[in-house]
C-alpha positions in Angstrom: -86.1 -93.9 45.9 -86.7 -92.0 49.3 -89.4 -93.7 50.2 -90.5 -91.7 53.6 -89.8 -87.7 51.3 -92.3 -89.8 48.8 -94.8 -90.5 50.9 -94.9 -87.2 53.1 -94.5 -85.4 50.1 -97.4 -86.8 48.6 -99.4 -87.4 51.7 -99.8 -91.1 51.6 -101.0 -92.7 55.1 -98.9 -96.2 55.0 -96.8 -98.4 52.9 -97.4 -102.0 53.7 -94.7 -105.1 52.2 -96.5 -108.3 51.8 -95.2 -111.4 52.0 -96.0 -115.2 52.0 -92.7 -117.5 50.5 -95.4 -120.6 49.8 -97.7 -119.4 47.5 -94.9 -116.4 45.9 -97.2 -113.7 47.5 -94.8 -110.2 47.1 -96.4 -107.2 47.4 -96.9 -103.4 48.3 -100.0 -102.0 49.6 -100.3 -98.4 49.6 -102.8 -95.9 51.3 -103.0 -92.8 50.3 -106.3 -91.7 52.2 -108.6 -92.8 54.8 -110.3 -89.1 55.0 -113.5 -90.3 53.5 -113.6 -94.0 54.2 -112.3 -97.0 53.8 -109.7 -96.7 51.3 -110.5 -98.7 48.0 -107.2 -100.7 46.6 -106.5 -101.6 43.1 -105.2 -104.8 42.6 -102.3 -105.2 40.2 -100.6 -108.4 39.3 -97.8 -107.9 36.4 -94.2 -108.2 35.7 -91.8 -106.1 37.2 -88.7 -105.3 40.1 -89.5 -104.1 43.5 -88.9 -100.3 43.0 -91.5 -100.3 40.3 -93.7 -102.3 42.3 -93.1 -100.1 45.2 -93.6 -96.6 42.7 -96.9 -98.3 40.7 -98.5 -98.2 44.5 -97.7 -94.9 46.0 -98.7 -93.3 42.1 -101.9 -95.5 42.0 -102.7 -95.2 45.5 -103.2 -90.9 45.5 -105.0 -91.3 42.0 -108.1 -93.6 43.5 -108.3 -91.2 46.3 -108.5 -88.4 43.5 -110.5 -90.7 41.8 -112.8 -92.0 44.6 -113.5 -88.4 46.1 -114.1 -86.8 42.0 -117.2 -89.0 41.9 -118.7 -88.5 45.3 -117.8 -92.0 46.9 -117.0 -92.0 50.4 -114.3 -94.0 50.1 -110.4 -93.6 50.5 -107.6 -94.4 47.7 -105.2 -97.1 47.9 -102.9 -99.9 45.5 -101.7 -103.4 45.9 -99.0 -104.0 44.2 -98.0 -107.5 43.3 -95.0 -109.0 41.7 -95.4 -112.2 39.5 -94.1 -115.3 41.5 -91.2 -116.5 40.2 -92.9 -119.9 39.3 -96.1 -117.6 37.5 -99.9 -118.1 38.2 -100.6 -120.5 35.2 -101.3 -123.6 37.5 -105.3 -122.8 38.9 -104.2 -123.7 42.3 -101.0 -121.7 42.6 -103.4 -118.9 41.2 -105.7 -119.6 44.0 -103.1 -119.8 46.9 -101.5 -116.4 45.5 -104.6 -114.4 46.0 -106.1 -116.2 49.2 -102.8 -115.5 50.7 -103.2 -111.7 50.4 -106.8 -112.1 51.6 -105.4 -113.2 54.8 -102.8 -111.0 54.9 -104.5 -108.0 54.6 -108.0 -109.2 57.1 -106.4 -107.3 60.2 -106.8 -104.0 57.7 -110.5 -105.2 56.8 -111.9 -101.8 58.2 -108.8 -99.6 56.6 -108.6 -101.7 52.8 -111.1 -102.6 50.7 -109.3 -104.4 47.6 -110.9 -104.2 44.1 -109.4 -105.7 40.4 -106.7 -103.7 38.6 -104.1 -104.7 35.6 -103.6 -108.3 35.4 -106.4 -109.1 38.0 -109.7 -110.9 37.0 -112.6 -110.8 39.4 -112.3 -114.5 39.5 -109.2 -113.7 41.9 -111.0 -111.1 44.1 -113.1 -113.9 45.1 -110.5 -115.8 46.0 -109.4 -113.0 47.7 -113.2 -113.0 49.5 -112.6 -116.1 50.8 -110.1 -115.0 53.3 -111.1 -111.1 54.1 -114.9 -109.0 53.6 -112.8 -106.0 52.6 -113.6 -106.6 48.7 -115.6 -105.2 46.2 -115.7 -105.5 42.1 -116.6 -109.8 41.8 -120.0 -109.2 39.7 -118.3 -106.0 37.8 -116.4 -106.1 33.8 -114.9 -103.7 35.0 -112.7 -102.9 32.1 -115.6 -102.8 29.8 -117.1 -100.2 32.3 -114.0 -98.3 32.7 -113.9 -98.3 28.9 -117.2 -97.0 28.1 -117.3 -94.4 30.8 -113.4 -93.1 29.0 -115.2 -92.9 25.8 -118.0 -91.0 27.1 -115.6 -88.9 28.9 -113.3 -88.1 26.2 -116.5 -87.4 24.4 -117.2 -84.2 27.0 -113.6 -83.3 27.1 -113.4 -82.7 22.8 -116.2 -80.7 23.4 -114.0 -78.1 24.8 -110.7 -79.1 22.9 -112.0 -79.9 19.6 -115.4 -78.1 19.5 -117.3 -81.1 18.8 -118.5 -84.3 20.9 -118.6 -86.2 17.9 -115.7 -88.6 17.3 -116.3 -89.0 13.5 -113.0 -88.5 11.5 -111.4 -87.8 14.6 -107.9 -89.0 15.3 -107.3 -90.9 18.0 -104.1 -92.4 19.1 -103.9 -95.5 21.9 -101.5 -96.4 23.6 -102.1 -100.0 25.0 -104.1 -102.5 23.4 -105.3 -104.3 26.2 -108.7 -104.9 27.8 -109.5 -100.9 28.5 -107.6 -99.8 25.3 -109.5 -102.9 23.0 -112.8 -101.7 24.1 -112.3 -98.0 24.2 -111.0 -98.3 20.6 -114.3 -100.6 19.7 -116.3 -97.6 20.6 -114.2 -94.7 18.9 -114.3 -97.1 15.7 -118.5 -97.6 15.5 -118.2 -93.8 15.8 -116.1 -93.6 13.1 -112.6 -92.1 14.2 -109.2 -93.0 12.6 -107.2 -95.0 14.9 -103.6 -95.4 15.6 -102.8 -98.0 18.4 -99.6 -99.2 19.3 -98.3 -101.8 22.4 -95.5 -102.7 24.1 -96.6 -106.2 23.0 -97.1 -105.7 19.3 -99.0 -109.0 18.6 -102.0 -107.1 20.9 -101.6 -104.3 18.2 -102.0 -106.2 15.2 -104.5 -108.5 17.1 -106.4 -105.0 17.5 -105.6 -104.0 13.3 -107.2 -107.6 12.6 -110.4 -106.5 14.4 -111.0 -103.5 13.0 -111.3 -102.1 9.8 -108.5 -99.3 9.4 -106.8 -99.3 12.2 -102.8 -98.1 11.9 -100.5 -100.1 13.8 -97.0 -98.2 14.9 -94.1 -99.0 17.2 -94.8 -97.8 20.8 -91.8 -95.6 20.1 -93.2 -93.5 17.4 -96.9 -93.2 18.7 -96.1 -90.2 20.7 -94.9 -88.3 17.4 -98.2 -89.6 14.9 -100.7 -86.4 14.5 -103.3 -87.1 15.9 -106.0 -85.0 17.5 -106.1 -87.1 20.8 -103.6 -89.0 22.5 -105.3 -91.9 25.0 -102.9 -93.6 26.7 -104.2 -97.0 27.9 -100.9 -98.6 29.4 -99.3 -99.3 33.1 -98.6 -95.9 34.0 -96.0 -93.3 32.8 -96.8 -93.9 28.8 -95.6 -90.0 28.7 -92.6 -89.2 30.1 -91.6 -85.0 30.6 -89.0 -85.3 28.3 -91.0 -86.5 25.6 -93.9 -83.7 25.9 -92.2 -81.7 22.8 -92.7 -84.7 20.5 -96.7 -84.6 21.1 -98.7 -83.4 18.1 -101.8 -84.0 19.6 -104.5 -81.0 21.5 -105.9 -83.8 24.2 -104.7 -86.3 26.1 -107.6 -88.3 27.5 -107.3 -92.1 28.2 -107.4 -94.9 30.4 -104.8 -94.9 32.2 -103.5 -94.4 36.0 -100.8 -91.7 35.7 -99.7 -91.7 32.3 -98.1 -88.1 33.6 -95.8 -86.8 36.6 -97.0 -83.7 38.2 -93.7 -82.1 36.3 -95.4 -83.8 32.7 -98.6 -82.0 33.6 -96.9 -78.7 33.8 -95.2 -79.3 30.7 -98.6 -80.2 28.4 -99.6 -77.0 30.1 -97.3 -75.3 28.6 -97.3 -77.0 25.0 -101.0 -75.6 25.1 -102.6 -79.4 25.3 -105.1 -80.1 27.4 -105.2 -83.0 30.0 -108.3 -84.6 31.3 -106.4 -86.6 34.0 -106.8 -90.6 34.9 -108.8 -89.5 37.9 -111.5 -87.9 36.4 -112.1 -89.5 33.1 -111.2 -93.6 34.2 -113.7 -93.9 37.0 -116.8 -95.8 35.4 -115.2 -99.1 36.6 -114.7 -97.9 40.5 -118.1 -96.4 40.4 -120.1 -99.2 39.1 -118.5 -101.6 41.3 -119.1 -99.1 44.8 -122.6 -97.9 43.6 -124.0 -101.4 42.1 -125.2 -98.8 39.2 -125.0 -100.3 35.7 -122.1 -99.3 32.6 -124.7 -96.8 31.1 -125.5 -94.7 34.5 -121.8 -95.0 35.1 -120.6 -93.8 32.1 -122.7 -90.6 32.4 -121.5 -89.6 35.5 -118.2 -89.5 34.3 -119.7 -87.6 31.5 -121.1 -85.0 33.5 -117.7 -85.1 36.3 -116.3 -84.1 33.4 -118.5 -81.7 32.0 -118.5 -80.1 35.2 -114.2 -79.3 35.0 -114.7 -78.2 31.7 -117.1 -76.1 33.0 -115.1 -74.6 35.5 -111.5 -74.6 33.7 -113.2 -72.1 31.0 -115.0 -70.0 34.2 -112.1 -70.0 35.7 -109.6 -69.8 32.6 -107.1 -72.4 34.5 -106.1 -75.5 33.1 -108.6 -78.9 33.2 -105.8 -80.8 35.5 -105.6 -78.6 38.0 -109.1 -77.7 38.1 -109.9 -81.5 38.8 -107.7 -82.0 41.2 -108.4 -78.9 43.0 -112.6 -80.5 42.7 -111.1 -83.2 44.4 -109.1 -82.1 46.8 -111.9 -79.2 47.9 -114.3 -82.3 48.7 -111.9 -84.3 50.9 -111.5 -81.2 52.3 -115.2 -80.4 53.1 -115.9 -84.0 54.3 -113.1 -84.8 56.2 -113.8 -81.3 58.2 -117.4 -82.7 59.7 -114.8 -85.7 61.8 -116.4 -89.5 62.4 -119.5 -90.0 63.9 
C-alpha cells in the first residue's frame, strides 16, 4: 500500500499512528477534510492487521466528510482506527485505560478532531475518551438505533425510484451483517413486512437474528451476494462487495448501512449492471446528525429522507447515476463553503 499516492489521490489532509505500549493503544487517525470544520472521527475498535487498520481509516475518513457535508454540518471527515490490544478490552479498567489513552493522545488535535463512536465503540468509551480531550461528541446518542432508522427511511426514498414504490411490503431485502445497525434495520423492514435474507460473517448473529423474527432466511455470507433479492443492504465493516463479484448480484438497489461497502471501481461496475447505489454517505447519516444537531431519531431520519429524495430528484433530472449525483451534491458544497475562507 502506497500510502502518500493514497492519500493525494484521495485528498486526505493527515495520517496520524497512535501509540501507547501500557494500555495496548494502536491506532490510525485519518483526516480527510478540515474545509468545513473540525473534522468529525469515527471511532472503530475491531480485530484486524495494521494495513487494514491503516485502509479502514483513509476509506472511512473521505466518507464522513462526504457524509458530514451531504447533510449540511459544518464539520470535516475523519476515522480512528484502532487495533484490539493484544490482551482485549474485557477487563473494565484495561477498557478504560485504552480509550483515555487516545483522549490524551489526540488533545493537541482538540481544534482539528472531534472523535464520535463507530464499530465496536459504545458511547460509554467516548466518555472515557472526554475525560482526557473536549474534542468529542455522540455520549447521550444510540447511535446505531439512529443510524438504523434514518437507513430504513432512506432506503424507503431510494425504492421509490428503483422499485416504484416506498412501501417495503413483500419486498426482498437482503443484509449483510447482523449487527447492531443491521439487527435494527431488519426490525423495521420486518414490521413493514418485507422477506428477509440476512447473513454474517459470525453466523450465530444470523441465526440469533432468524430466532427474533418470524421468517427470516439465514445463508452463508458467501452466497448472499447471489440470493434474488430486490435490495441488497450491506451492514458489515466495509468492502462487503468486492468488483469482482458485481456480476453475481441479482438485486436492482443496493442501499445499506454501511461505510464503503464499494471501491470507486465497484461503483462503476453496478453502473454498468444497471443497479442503482444510494452510497453510505448519503443514506447512513441519521446517527452523525443526531449526535452534531442534538435533533431526535425521528427529525434525523427525515432528513436523510429528504437528502435523499433530493439525489433522486436530481439523478432522474439529470439522467446520471444516484452515486455520482451524491457525491457531486457533496463535493459542490465543500466547494461553495470552503470558497468564503475563515473568519
Amino acid at each position: 500500500m502506497l500510502i502518500f499516492h493514497e492519500m493525494q489521490s484521495r485528498g486526505h489532509e493527515a495520517l496520524t499512528l497512535l501509540q501507547h505500549a501500557p494500555s495496548g493503544l494502536r491506532a490510525a487517525l485519518a483526516l480527510h477534510s478540515t474545509v468545513l470544520g473540525p473534522a468529525i472521527a469515527g471511532v472503530r475498535l475491531r480485530e484486524q492487521d495494521e494495513e487494514v487498520a491503516l485502509r479502514s481509516a483513509l476509506d472511512l475518513s473521505e466518507s464522513l466528510t462526504l457524509k458530514a457535508a451531504l447533510a449540511g454540518l459544518n464539520y470535516g471527515g475523519g476515522a480512528c482506527v484502532l487495533m484490539m490490544p493484544d490482551s482485549g478490552v474485557d477487563d473494565p479498567h484495561a477498557r478504560e485505560a485504552l480509550f483515555r489513552a487516545l483522549g490524551r493522545q489526540v488533545r493537541p488535535l482538540e481544534s482539528r478532531v472531534v472523535l464520535t463512536e463507530d464499530i465496536g465503540v459504545t458511547p460509554a468509551d467516548i466518555a472515557f475518551v472526554a475525560q482526557e480531550t473536549p474534542g468529542t461528541l455522540g455520549m447521550n446518542t444510540d447511535t446505531s438505533a439512529i443510524t438504523a432508522y434514518g437507513v430504513y427511511r432512506g432506503m424507503k426514498a431510494a425504492a421509490r425510484h428503483a422499485l416504484g414504490s416506498e412501501s417495503m411490503r413483500g419486498v426482498r431485502v437482503a443484509v449483510i451483517g447482523a449487527g447492531a445497525v443491521g439487527r435494527a434495520l431488519a426490525g423495521h423492514l420486518h414490521r413493514e413486512g418485507a422477506k428477509l435474507i440476512v447473513a454474517d460473517e459470525r453466523p450465530e448473529r444470523a441465526a440469533q437474528l432468524a430466532e427474533a423474527l418470524d421468517g427470516v432466511q439465514v445463508v452463508g455470507v458467501q452466497q448472499i451476494l447471489d440470493v434474488p433479492c430486490d435490495i441488497l443492504a450491506p451492514c458489515g465493516y466495509g468492502h462487503s462487495i468486492r468488483t469482482a463479484d458485481v456480476p453475481r448480484l441479482q438485486c436492482r438497489l443496493i442501499a445499506g448501512g454501511e461505510h464503503h461497502p464499494l471501491s470507486r471501481e465497484g461503483e462503476a461496475a453496478v453502473k454498468e449492471a444497471g443497479i442503482m447505489y444510494m452510497p453510505d454517505y448519503a443514506i447512513n447519516a441519521a446517527g452523525l446528525i443526531a449526535a452534531a444537531t442534538q435533533c431526535d431519531m425521528n427529525q434525523a431520519a427525515e432528513r436523510v429522507y429528504q437528502t435523499v429524495s433530493r439525489i433522486v430528484q436530481m439523478a432522474e433530472q439529470y439522467i446520471k447515476p444516484t452515486h455520482v449525483v451524491a457525491r457531486r451534491m457533496a463535493e459542490r458544497r465543500i466547494e461553495l463553503i470552503g470558497s468564503l475562507g475563515h473568519t
